[in-house]
DSSP file (Angstrom, degrees, kcal/mol; ACC not computed):
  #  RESIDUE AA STRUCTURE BP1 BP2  ACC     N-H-->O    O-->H-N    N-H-->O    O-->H-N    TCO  KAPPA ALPHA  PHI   PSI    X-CA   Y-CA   Z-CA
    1    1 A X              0   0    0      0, 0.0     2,-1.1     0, 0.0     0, 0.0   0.000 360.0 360.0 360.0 134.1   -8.5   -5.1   16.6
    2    2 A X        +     0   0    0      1,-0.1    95,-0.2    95,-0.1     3,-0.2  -0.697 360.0 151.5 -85.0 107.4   -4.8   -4.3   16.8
    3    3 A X        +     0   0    0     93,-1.2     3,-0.2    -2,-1.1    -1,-0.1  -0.365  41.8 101.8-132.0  35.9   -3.4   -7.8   17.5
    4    4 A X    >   +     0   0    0     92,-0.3     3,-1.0     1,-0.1    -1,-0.1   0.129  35.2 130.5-105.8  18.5    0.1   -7.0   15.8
    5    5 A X  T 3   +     0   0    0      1,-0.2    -1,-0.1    -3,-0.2    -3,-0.0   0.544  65.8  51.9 -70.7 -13.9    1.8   -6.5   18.7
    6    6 A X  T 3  S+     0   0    0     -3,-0.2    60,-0.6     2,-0.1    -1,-0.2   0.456  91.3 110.8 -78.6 -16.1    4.9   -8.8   18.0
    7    7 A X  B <   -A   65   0A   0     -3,-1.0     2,-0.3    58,-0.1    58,-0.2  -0.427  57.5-152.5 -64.1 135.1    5.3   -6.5   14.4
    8    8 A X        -     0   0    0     56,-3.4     2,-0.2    -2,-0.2    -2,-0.1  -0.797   8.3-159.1-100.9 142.5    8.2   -4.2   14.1
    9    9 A X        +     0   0    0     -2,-0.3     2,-0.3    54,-0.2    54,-0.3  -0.952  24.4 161.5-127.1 124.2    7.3   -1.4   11.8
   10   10 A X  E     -B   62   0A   0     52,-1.7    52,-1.2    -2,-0.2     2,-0.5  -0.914  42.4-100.5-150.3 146.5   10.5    0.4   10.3
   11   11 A X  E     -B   61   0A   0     -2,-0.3    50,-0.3    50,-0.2    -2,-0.0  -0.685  53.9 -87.1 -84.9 133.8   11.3    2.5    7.5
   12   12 A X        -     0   0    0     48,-3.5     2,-0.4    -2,-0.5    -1,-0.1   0.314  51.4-120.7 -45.3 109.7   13.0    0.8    4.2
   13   13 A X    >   -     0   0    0      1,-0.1     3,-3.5     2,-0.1    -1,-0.2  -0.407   9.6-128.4 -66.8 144.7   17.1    0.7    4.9
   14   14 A X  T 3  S+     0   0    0     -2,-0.4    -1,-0.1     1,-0.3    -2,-0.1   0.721 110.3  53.6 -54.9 -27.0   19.0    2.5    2.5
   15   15 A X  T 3  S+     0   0    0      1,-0.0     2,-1.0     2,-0.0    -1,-0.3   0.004  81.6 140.4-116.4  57.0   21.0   -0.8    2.3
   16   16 A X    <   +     0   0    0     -3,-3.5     2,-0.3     1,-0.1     3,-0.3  -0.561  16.4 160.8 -83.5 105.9   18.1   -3.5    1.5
   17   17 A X        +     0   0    0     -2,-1.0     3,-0.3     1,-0.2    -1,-0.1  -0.001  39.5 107.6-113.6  67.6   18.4   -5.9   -0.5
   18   18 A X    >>  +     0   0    0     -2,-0.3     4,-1.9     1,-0.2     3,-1.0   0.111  47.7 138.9 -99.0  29.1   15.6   -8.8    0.2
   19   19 A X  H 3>  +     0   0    0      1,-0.3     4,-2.6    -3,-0.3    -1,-0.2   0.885  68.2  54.8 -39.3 -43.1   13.9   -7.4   -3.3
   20   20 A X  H 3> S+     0   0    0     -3,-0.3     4,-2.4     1,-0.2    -1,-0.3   0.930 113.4  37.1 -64.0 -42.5   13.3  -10.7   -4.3
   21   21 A X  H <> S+     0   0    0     -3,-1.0     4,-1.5     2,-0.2    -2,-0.2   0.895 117.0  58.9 -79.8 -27.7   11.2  -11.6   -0.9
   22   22 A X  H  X S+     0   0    0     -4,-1.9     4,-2.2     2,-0.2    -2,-0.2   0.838 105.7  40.4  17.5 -99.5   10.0   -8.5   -1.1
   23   23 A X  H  X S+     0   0    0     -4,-2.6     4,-3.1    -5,-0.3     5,-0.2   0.898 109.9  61.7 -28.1 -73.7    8.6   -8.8   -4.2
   24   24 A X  H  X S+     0   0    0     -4,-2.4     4,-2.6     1,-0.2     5,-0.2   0.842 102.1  58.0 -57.9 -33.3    7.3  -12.3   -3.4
   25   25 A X  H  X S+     0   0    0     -4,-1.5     4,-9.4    -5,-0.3    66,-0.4   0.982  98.6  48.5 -22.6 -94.1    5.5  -10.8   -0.9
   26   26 A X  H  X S+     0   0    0     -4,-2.2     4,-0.5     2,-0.2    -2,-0.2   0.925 114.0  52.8 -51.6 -37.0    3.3   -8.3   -2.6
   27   27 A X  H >< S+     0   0    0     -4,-3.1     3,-0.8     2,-0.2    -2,-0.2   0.922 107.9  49.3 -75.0 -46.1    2.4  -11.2   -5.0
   28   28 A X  H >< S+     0   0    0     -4,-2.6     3,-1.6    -5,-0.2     4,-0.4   0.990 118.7  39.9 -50.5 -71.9    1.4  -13.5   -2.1
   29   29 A X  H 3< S+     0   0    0     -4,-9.4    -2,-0.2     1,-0.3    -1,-0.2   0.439 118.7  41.3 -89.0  14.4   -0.8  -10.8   -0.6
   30   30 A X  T X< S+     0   0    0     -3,-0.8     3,-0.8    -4,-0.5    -1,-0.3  -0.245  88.7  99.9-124.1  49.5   -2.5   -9.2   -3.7
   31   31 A X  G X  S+     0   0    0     -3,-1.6     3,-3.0     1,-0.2    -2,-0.1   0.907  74.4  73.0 -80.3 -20.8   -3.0  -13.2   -5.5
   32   32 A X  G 3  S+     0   0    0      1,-0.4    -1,-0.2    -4,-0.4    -3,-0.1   0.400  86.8  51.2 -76.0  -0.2   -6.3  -12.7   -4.2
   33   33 A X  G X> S+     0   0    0     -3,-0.8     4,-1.3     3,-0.1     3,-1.0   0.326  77.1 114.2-117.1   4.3   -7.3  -10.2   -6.8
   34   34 A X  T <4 S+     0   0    0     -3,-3.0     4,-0.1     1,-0.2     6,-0.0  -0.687  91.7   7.9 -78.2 138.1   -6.2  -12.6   -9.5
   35   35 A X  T 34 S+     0   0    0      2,-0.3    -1,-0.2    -2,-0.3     3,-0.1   0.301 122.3  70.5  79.5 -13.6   -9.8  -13.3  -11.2
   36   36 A X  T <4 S+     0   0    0     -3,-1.0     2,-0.4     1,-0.2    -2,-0.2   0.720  95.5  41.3-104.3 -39.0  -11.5  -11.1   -9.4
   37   37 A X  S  < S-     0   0    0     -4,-1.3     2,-0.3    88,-0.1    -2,-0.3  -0.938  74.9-129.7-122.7 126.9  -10.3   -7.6  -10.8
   38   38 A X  S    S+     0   0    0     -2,-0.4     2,-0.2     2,-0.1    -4,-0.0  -0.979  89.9  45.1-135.2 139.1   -9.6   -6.7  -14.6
   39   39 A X  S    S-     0   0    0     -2,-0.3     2,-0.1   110,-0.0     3,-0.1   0.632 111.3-104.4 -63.9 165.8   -7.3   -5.4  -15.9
   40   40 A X        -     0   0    0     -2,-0.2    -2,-0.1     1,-0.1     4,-0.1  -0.377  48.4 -80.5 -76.4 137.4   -5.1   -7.7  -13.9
   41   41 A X    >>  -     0   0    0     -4,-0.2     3,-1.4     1,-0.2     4,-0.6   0.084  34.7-118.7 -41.1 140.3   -3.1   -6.1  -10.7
   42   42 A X  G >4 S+     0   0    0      1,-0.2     3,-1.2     2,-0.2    -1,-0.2   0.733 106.4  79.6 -25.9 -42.1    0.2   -4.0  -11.3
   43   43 A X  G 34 S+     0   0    0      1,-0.3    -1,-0.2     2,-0.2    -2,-0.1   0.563  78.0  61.0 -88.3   3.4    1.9   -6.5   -9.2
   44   44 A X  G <4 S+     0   0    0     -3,-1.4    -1,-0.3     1,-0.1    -2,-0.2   0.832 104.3  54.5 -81.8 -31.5    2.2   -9.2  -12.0
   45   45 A X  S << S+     0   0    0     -3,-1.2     2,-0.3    -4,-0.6    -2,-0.2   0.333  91.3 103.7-103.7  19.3    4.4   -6.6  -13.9
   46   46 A X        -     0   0    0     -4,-0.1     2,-0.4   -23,-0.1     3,-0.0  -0.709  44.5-178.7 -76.8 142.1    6.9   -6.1  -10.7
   47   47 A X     >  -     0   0    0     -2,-0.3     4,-1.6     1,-0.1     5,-0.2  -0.741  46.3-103.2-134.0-163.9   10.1   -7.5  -10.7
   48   48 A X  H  > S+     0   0    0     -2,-0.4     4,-1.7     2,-0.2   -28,-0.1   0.731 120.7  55.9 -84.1 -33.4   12.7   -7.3   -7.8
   49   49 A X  H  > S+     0   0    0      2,-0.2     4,-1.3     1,-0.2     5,-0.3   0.950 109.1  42.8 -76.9 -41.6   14.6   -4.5  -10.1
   50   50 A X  H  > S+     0   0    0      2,-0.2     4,-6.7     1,-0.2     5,-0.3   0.988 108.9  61.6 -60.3 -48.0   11.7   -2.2  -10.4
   51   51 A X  H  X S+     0   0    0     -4,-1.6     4,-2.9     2,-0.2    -1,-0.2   0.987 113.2  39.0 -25.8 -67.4   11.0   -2.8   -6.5
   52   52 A X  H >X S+     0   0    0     -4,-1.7     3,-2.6     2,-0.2     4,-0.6   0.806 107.6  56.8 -65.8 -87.2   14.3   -1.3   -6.0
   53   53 A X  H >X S+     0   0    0     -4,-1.3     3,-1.1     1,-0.3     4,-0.6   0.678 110.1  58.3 -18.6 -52.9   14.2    1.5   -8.7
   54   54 A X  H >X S+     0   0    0     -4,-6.7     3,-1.9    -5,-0.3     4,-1.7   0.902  92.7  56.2 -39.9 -52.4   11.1    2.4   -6.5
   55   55 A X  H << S+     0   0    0     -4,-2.9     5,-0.2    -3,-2.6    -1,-0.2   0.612  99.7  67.0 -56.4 -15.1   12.4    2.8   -3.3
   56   56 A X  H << S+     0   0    0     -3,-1.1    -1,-0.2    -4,-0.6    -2,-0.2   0.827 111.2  31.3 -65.1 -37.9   14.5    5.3   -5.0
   57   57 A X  H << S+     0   0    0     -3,-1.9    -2,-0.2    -4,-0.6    20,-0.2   0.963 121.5  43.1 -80.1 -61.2   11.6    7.5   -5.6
   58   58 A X  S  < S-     0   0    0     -4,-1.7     2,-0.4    18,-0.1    18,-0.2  -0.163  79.5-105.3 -92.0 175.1    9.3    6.7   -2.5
   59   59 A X        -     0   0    0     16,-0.2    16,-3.5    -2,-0.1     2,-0.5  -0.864  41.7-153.3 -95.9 107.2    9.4    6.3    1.1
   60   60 A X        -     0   0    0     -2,-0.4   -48,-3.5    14,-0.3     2,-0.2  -0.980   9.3-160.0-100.8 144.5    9.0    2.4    2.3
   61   61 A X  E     -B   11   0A   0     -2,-0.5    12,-2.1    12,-0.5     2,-0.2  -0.746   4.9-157.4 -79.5 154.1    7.8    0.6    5.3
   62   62 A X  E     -BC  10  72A   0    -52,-1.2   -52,-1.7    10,-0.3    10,-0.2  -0.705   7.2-153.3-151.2 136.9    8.5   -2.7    6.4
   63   63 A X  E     -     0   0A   0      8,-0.9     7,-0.9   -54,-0.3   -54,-0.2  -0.781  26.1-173.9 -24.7  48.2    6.5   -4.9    8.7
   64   64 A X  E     - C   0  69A   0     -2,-0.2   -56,-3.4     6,-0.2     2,-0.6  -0.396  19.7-175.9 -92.1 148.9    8.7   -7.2   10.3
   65   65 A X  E >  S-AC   7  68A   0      3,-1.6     3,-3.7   -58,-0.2   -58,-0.1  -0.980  88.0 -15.0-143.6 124.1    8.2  -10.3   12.7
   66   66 A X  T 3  S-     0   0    0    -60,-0.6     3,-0.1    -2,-0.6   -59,-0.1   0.740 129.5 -55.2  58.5  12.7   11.1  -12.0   14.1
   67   67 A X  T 3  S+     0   0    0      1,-0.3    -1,-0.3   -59,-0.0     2,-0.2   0.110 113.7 122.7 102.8 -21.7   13.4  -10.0   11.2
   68   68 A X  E <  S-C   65   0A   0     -3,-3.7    -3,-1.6     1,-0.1     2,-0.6  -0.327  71.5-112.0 -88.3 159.8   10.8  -11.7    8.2
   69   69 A X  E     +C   64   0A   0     -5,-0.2    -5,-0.2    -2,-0.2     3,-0.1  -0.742  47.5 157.3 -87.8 124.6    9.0   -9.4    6.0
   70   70 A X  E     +     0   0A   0     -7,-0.9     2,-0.4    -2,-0.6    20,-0.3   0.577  62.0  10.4-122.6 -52.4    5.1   -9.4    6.7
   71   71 A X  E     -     0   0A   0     18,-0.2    -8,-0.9    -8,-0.1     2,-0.3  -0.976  56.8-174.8-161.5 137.3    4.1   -6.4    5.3
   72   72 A X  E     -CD  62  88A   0     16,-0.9    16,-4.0    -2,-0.4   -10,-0.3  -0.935   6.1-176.2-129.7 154.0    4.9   -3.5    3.4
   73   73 A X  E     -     0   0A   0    -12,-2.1   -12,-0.5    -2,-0.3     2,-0.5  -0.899  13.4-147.2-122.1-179.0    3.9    0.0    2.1
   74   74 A X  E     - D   0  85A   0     11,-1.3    11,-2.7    -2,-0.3     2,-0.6  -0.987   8.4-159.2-139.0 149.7    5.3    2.8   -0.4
   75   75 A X  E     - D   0  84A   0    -16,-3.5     2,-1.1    -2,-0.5   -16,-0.2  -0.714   1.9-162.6-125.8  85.3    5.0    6.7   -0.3
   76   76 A X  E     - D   0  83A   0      7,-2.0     7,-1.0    -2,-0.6     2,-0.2  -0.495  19.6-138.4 -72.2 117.2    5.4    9.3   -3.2
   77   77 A X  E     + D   0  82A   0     -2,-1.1     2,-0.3     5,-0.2     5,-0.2  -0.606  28.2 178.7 -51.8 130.3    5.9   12.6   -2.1
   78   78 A X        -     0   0    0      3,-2.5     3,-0.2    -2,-0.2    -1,-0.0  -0.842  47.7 -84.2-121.8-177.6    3.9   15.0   -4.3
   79   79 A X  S    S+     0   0    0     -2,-0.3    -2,-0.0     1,-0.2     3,-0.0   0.854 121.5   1.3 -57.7 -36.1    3.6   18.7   -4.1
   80   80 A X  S    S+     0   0    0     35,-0.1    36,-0.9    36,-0.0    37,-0.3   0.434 129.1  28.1-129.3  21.0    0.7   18.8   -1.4
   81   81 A X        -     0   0    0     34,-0.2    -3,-2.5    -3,-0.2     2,-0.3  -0.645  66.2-117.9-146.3 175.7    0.0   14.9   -0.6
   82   82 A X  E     -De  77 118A   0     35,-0.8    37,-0.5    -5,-0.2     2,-0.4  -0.965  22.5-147.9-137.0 129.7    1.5   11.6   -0.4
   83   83 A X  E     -De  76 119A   0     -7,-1.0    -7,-2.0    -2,-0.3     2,-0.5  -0.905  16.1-148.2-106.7 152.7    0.1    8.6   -2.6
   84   84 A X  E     +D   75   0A   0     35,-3.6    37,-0.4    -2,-0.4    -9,-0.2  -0.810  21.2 174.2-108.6 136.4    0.3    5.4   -1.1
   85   85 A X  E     +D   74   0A   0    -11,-2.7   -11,-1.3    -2,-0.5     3,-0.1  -0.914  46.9  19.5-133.5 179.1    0.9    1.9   -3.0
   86   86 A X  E     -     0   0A   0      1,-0.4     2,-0.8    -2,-0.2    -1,-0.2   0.996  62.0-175.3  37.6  83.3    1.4   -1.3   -2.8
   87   87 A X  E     +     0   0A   0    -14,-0.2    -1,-0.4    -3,-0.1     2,-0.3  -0.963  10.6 176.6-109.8 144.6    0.3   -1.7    0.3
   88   88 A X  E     +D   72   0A   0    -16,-4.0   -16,-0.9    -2,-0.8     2,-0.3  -0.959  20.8 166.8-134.7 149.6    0.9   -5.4    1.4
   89   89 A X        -     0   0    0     -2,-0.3     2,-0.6   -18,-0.3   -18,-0.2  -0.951  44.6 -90.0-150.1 152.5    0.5   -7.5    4.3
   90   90 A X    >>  -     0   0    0     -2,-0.3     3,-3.6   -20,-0.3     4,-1.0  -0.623  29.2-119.9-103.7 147.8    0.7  -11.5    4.4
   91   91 A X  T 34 S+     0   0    0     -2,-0.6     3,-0.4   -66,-0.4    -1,-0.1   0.759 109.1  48.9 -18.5 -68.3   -1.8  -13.2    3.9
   92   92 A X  T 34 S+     0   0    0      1,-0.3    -1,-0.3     3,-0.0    -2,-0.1   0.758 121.2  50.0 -54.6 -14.2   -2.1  -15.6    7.8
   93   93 A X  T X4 S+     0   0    0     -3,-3.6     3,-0.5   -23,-0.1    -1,-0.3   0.719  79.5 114.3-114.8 -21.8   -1.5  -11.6    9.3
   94   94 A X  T 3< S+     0   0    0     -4,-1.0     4,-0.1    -3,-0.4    -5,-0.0  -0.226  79.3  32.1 -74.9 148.2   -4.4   -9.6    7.3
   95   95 A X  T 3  S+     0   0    0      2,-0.2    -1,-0.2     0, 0.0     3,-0.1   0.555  93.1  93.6  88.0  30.4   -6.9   -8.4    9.9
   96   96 A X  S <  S-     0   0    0     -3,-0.5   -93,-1.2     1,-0.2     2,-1.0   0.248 101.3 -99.0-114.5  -0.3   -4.5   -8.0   12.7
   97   97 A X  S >  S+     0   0    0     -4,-0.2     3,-2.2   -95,-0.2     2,-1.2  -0.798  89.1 115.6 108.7-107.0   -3.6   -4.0   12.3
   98   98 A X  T >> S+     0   0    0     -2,-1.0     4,-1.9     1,-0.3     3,-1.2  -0.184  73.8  54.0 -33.2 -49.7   -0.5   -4.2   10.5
   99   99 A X  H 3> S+     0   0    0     -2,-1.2     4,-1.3     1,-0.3    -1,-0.3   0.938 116.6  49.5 -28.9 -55.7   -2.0   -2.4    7.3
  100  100 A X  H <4 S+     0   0    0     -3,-2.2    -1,-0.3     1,-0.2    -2,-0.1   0.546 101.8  47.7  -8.0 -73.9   -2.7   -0.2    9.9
  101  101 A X  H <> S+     0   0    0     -3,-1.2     4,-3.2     2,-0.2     3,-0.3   0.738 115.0  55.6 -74.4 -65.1    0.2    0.2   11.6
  102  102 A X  H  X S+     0   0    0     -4,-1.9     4,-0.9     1,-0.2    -2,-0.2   0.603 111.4  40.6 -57.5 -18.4    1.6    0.7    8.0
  103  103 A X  H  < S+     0   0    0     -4,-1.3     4,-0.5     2,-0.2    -1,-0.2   0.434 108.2  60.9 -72.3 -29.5   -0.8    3.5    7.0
  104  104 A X  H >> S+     0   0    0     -3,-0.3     4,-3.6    -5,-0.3     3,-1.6   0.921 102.1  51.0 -73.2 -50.3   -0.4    4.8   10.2
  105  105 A X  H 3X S+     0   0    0     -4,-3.2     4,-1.8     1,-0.2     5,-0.2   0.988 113.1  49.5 -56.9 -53.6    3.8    5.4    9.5
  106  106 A X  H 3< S+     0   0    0     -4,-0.9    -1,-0.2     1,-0.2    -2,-0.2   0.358 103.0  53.8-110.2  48.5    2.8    7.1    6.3
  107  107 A X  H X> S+     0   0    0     -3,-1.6     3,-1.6    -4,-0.5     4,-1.2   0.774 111.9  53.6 -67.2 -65.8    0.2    9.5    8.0
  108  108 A X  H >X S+     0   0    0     -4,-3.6     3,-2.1     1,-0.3     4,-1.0   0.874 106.6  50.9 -23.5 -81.5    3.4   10.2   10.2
  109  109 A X  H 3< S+     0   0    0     -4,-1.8    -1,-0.3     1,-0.4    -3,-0.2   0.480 110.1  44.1 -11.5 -53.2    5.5   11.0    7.3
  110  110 A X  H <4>S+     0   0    0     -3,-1.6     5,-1.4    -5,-0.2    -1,-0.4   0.379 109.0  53.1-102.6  -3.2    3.5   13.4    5.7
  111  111 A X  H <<5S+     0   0    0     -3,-2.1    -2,-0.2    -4,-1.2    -1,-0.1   0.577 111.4  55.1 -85.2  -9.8    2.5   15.4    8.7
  112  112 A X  T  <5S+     0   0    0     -4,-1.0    -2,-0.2    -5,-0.3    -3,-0.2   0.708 111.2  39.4 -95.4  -4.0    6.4   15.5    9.2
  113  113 A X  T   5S-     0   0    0     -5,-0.3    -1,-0.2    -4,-0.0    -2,-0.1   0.289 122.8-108.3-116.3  24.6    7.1   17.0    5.7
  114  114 A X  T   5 +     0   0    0      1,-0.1    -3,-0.2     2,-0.0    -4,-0.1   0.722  64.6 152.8  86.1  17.7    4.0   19.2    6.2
  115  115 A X      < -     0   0    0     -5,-1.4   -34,-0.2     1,-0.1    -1,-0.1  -0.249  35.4-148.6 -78.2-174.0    1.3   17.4    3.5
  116  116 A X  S    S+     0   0    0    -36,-0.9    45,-3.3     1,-0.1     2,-0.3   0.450  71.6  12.4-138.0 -32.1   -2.5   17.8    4.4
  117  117 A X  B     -F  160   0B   0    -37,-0.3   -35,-0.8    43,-0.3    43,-0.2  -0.920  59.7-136.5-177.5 142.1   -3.3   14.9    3.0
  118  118 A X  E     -e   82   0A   0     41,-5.0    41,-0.3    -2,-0.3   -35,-0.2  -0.609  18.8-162.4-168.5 128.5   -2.7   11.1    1.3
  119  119 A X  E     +e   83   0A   0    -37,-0.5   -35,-3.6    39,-0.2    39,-0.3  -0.219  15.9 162.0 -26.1 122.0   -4.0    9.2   -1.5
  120  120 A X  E     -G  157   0C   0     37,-1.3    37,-0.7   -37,-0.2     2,-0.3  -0.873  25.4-133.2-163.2 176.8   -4.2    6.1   -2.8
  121  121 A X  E     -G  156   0C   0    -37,-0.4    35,-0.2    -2,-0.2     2,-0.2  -0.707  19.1-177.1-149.1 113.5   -6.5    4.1   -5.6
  122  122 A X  E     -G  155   0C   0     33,-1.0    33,-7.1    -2,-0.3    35,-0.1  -0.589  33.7 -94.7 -85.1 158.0   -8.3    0.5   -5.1
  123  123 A X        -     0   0    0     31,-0.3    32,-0.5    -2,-0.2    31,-0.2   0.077  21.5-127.4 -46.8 169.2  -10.4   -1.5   -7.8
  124  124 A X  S    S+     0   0    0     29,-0.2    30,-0.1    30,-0.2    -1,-0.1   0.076 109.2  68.0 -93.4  38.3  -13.6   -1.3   -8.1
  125  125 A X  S    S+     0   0    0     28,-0.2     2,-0.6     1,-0.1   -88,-0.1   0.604  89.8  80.5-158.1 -78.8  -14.1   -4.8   -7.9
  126  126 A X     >  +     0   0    0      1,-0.2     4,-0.8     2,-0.1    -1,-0.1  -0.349  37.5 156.3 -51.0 104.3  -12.8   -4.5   -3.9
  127  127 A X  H  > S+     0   0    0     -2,-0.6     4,-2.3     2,-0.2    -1,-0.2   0.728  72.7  58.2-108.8 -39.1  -15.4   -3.5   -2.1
  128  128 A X  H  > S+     0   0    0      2,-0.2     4,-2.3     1,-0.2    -2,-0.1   0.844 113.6  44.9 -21.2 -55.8  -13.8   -5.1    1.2
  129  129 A X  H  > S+     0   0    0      2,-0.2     4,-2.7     1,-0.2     5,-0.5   0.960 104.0  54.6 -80.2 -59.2  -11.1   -2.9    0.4
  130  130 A X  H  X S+     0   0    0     -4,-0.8     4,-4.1     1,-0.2    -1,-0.2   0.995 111.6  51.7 -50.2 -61.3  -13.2    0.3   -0.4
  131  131 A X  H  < S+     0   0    0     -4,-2.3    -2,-0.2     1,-0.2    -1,-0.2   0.903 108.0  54.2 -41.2 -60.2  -14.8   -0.4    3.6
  132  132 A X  H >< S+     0   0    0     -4,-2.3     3,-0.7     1,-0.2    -1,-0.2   0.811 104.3  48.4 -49.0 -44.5  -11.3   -0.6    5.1
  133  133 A X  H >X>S+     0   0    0     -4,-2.7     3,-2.5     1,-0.3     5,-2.3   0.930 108.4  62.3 -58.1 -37.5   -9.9    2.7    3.8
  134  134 A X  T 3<5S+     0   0    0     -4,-4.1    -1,-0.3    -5,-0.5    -2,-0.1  -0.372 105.6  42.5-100.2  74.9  -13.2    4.2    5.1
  135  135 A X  T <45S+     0   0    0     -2,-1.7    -1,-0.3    -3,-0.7    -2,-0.2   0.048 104.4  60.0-129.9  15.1  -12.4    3.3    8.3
  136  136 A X  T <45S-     0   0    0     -3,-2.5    -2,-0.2    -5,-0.2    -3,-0.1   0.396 129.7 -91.9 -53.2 -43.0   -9.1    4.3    8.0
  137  137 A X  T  <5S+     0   0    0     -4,-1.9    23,-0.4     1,-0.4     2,-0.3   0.345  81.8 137.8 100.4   6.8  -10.5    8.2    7.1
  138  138 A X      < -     0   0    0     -5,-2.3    -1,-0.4    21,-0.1     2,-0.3  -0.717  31.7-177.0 -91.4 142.2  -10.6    7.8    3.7
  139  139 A X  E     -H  158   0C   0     19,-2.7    19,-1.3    -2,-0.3     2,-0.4  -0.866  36.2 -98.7-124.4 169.4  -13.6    9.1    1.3
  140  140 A X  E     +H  157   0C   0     -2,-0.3    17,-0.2    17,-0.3     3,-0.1  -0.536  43.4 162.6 -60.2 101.2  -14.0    8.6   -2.4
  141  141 A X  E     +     0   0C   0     15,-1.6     2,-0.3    -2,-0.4    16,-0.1   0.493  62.0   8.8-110.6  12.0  -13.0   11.5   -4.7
  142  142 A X  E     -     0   0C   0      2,-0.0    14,-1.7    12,-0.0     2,-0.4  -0.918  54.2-150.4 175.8 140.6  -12.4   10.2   -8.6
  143  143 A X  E     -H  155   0C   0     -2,-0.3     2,-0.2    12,-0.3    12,-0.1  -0.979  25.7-160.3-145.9 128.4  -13.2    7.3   -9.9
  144  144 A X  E     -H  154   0C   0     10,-1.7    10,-2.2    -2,-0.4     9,-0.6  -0.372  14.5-145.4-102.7 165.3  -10.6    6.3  -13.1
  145  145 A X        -     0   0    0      7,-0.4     2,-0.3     8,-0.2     7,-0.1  -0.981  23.6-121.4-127.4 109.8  -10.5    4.1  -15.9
  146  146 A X    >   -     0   0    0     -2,-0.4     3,-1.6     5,-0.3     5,-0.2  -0.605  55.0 -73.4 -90.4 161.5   -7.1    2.3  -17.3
  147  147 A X  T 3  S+     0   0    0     -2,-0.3    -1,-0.1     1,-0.3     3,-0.1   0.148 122.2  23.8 -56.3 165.4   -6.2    3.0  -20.8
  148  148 A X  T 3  S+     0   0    0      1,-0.2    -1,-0.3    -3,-0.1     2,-0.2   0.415  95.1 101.8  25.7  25.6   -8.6    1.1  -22.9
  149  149 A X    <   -     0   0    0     -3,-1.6    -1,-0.2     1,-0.1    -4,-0.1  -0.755  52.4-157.9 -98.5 164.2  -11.5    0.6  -20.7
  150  150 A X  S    S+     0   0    0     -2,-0.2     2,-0.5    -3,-0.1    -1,-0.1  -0.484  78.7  64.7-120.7  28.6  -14.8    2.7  -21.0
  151  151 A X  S    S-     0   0    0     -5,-0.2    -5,-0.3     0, 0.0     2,-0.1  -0.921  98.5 -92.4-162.1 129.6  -15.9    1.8  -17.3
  152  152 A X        +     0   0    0     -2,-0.5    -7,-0.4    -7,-0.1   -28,-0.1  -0.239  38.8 177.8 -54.0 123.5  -14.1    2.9  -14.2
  153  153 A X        +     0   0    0     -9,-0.6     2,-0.6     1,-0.2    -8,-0.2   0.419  65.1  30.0-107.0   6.1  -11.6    0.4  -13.0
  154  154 A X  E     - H   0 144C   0    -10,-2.2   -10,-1.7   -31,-0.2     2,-0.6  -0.918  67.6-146.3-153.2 134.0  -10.1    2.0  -10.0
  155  155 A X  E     -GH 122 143C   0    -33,-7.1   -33,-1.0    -2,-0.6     2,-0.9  -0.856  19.9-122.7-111.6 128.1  -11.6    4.7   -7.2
  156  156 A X  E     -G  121   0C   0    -14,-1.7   -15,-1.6    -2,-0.6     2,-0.8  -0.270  25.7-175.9 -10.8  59.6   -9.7    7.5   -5.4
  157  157 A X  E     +GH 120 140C   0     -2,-0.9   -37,-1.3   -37,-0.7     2,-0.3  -0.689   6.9 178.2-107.2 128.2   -9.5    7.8   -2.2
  158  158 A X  E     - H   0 139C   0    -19,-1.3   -19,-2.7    -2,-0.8     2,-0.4  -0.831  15.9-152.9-118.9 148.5   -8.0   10.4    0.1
  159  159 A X        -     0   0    0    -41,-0.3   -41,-5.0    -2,-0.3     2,-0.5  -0.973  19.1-141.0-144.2 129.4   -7.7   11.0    3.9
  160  160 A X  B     -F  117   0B   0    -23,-0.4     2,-0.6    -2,-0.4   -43,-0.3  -0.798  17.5-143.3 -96.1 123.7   -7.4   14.6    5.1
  161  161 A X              0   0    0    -45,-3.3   -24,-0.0    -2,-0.5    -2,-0.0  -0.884 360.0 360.0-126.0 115.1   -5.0   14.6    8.0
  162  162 A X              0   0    0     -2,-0.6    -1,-0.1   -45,-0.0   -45,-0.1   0.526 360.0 360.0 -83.3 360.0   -5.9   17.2   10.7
């Protein structure tokens, strides 16, 4: 149930600089994987500079209430897709739609630069997470391994956008 209705969702300005709350952000809304998921989330090895050196590459969205930052995603263009990461929302908001809402902008996005398609990869450890994409439209293509494991640590998932 979409109960985000006070959320602004808006694409990253070209002059932002909240990197640090940002930042503080993602870390708030992925803490939850700390203990749960190995190897340990990407988002312990973010800093405020990389944040920014990212937005250079990708497309973000923002999630704002009352001008504070609630939720965010990011969008690499690739040749015939978009993959999406860090998607974040804070904590007191997750289950209200705003993931949503933020998956939903960069569905937009790529139907406006002509992609088919967009991409993304959760643990396997998140099984909450796995349900949410697929009901989002996402199904399971590939299931990965990070560099020294022998057991898949992360699955694929892609949503075909008619």
């Amino acid at each position: 149930m979409d109960q985000s209705v006070g959320i602004s969702i808006t694409g990253l300005p070209a002059d932002f600089d909240q990197w640090d709350d940002l930042l503080a952000l993602i870390r708030r809304a992925f803490a939850y994987m700390d203990g749960v998921i190995d190897p340990l989330s990407s988002a312990h090895l973010l800093t405020a500079e990389a944040l920014a050196a990212k937005a250079k590459r990708e497309t973000g969205f923002l999630a704002l209430e009352n001008g504070r930052i609630v939720g965010c995603v990011f969008a690499l263009e690739r040749a015939r897709d978009f993959y999406v990461g860090k998607l974040a929302v804070e904590p007191r908001l997750q289950g209200q739609g705003i993931g949503t809402r933020l998956m939903r902008a960069v569905e937009d996005l790529a139907r406006e630069r002509g992609k088919n398609a967009i991409e993304l990869q959760t643990r396997i450890e998140l099984t909450a997470n796995h349900a949410a994409f697929a009901r989002l439209g996402f199904r399971e293509i590939a299931r990965t391994a990070h560099e020294g494991y022998d057991r898949p640590t992360s699955i694929t998932m892609r949503k075909v956008l008619s």
